[in-house]
C-alpha positions as CSV (number, residue, x, y, z in Angstrom):
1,X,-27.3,-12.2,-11.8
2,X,-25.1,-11.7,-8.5
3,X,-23.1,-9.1,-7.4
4,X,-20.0,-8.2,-8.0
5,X,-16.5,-8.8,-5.8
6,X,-13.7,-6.9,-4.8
7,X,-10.6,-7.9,-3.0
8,X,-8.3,-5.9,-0.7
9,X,-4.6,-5.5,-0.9
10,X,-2.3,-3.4,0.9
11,X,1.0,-2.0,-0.5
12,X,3.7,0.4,0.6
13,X,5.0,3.2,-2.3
14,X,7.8,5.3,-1.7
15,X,8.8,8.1,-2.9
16,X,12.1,11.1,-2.0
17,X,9.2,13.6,-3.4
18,X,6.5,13.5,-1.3
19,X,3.5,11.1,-0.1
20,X,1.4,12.0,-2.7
21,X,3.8,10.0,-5.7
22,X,4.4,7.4,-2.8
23,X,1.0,6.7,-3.6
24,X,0.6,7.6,-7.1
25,X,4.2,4.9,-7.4
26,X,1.8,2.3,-5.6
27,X,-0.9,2.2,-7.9
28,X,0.8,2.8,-10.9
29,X,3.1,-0.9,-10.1
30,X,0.1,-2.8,-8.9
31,X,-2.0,-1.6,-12.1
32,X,1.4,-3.3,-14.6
33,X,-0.1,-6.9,-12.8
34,X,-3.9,-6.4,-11.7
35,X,-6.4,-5.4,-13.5
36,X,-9.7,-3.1,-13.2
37,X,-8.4,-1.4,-9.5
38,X,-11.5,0.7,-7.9
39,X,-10.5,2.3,-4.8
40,X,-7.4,3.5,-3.2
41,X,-7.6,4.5,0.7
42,X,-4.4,6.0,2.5
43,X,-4.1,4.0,5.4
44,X,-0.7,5.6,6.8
45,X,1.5,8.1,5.9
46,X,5.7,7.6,8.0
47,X,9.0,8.7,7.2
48,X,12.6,7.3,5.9
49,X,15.5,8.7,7.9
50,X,18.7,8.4,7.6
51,X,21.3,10.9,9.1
52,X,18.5,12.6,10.5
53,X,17.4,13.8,6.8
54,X,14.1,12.3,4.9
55,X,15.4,9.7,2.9
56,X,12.1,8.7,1.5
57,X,8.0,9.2,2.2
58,X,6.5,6.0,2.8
59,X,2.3,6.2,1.9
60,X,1.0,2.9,3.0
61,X,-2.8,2.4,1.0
62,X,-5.2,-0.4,0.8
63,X,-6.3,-0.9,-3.1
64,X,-9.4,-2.6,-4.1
65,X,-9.8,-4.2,-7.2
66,X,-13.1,-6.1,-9.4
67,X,-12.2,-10.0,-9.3
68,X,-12.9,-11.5,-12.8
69,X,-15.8,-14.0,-13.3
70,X,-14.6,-17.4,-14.9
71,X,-15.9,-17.7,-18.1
72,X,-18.7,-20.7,-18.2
């Protein structure tokens, strides 16, 4: 039997909360389309401004996720 693959994609969630739902709005969009996601690593964490106020936290992650055998 072989192994097993996973591909790497890298989205940008935003949030006017905090990084953390950034994030947590990242994965929870790419999970309505993809299926059986693994891993999520923060690549990069930046800043909306606007008017010198934080319009919006920006988390930047790469999420991994099992590609599907085709059935045979």
């Amino acid at each position: 039997m072989a192994g097993n693959v996973y591909k790497f994609i890298e989205l940008v969630g935003t949030s006017d909360e905090s990084w953390e739902k950034a994030a947590a709005n990242a994965v929870e969009m790419a999970g309505k389309t993809l299926r059986d996601l693994r891993v999520a690593e923060v690549a990069e964490l930046d800043l909306q401004i606007e008017d010198g106020k934080i319009a919006a936290y920006r988390t930047k992650v790469k999420l991994s996720f099992k590609i599907e055998r085709a059935e045979q």
